[in-house]
C-alpha positions as CSV (number, residue, x, y, z in Angstrom):
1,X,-7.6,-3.0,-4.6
2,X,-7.0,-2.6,-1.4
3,X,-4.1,-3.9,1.2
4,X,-3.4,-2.4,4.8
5,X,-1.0,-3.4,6.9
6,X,0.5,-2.5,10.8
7,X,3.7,-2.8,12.4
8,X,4.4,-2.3,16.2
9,X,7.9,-2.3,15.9
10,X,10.9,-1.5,18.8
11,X,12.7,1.5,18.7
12,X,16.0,0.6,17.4
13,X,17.9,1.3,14.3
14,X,17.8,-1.9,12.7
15,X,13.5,-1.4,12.5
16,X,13.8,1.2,9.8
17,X,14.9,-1.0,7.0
18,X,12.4,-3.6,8.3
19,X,9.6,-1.2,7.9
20,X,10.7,0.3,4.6
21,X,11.4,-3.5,2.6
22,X,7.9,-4.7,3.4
23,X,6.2,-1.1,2.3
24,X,8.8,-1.2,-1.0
25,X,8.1,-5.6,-1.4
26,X,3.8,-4.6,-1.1
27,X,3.8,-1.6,-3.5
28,X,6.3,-3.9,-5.7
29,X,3.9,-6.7,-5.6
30,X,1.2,-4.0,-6.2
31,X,2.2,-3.1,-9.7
32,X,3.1,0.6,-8.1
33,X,5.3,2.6,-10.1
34,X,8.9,2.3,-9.0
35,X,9.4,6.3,-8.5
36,X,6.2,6.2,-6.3
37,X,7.6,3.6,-4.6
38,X,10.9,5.3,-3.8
39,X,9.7,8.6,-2.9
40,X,7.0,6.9,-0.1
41,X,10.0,4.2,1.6
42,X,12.7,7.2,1.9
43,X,9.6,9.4,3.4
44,X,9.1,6.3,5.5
45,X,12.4,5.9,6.4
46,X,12.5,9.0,7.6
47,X,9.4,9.2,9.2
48,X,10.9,5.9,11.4
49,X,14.0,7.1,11.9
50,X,12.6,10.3,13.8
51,X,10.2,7.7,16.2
52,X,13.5,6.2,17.1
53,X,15.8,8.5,17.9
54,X,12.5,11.0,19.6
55,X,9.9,8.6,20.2
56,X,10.4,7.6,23.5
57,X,12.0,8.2,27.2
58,X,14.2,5.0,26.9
59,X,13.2,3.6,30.2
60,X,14.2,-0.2,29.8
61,X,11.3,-2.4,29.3
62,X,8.7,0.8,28.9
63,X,5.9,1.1,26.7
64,X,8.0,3.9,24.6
65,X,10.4,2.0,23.8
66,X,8.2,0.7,20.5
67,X,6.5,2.8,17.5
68,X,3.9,1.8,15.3
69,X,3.7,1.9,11.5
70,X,0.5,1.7,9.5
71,X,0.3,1.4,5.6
72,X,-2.7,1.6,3.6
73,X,-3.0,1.2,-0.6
74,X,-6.4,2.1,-1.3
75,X,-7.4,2.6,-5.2
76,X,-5.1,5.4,-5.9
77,X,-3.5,6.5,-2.7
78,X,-1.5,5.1,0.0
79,X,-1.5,7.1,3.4
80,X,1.1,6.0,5.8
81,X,1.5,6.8,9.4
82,X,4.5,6.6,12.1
83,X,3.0,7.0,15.5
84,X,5.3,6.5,18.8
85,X,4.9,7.2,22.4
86,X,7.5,9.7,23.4
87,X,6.6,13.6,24.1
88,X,5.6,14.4,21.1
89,X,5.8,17.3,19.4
90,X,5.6,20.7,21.4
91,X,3.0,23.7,19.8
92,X,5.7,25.6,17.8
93,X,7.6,23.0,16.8
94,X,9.2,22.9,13.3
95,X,7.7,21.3,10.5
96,X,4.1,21.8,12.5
97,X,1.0,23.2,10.8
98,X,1.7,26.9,10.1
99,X,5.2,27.4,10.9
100,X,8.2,27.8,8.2
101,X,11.1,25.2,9.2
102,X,13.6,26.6,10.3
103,X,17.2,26.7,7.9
104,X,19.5,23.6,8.8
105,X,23.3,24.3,7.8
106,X,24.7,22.5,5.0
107,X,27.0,20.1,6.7
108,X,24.6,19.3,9.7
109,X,23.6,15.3,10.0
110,X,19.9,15.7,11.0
111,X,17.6,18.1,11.4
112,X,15.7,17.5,7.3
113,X,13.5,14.5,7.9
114,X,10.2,16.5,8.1
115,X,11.4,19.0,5.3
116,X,12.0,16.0,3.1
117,X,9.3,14.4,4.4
118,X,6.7,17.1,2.8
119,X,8.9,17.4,-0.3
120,X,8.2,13.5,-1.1
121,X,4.5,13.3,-0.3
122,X,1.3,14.6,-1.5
123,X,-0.1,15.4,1.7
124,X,1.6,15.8,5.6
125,X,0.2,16.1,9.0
126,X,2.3,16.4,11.7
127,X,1.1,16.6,15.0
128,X,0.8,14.9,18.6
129,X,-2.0,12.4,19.7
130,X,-4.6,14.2,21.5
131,X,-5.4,12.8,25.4
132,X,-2.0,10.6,24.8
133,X,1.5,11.0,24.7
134,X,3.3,10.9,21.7
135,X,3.9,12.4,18.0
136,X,1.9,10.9,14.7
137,X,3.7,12.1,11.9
138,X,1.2,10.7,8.8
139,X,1.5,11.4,4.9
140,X,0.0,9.9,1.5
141,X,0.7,10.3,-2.3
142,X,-1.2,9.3,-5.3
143,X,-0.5,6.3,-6.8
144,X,1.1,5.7,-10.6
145,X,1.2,2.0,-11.7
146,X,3.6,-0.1,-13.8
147,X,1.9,-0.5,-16.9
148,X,0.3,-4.1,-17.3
149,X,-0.3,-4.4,-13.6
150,X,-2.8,-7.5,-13.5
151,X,-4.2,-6.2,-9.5
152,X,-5.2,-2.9,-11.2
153,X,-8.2,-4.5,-12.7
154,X,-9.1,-5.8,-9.2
């Protein structure tokens, strides 16, 4: 089985939960395991939370002022990707390829998203779009499925 889906979606708050019910209602549909399911929307949630309050300049009307959200569930993985138009993400940036995150105090409000991020999912690549502005943040886990799922045999 395979499903894909794309949302270009506006960079306010009220677009995370938007994006995270139709990845929780496909997987659910699915037949994907509800733990699977959990661990990819709060990654997602995350992952959308950081295009909005980073992804753009906030020039009214401007091209940044959206984000785009890809899901695919192919045979046993889904890969999802949160890609937005703002600066991106500079070289040495934590949470890139080959650099520890930095520690974030106990009682700070943000700072964890791409920690947790890499804690949830199987695989993470962070980075920035090459030739364009903007940061891609993408990740995927293997699928587990309810048992009895009638797609499965699809």
């Amino acid at each position: 089985m395979s499903i894909w889906w794309s949302l270009h979606l506006r960079r306010e708050a009220a677009s995370v939960p938007l994006a995270r019910r139709l990845l929780v209602g496909t997987m659910e549909t699915a037949g994907v395991d509800p733990d699977i399911s959990f661990d990819l929307s709060l990654a997602l949630s995350e992952a959308c939370a950081n295009a909005v309050e980073h992804g753009g300049d906030d020039e009214p009307g401007g091209p940044s002022q959206a984000y785009r959200v890809t899901a695919y569930l192919d045979g046993e993985l889904c890969r999802i990707e949160v890609a937005d138009t703002g600066p991106g993400f500079p070289a040495g940036a934590p949470g890139r390829p080959g650099r520890v995150a930095r520690p974030v105090a106990d009682d700070a409000e943000d700072g964890r998203g791409l920690c947790l991020i890499r804690e949830l999912a199987d695989h993470v690549h962070i980075g920035s779009r090459p030739g364009r502005a903007g940061a891609v943040v993408s990740f995927d886990k293997v699928l587990k499925w309810r048992e009895g799922t009638p797609l499965l045999a699809v």
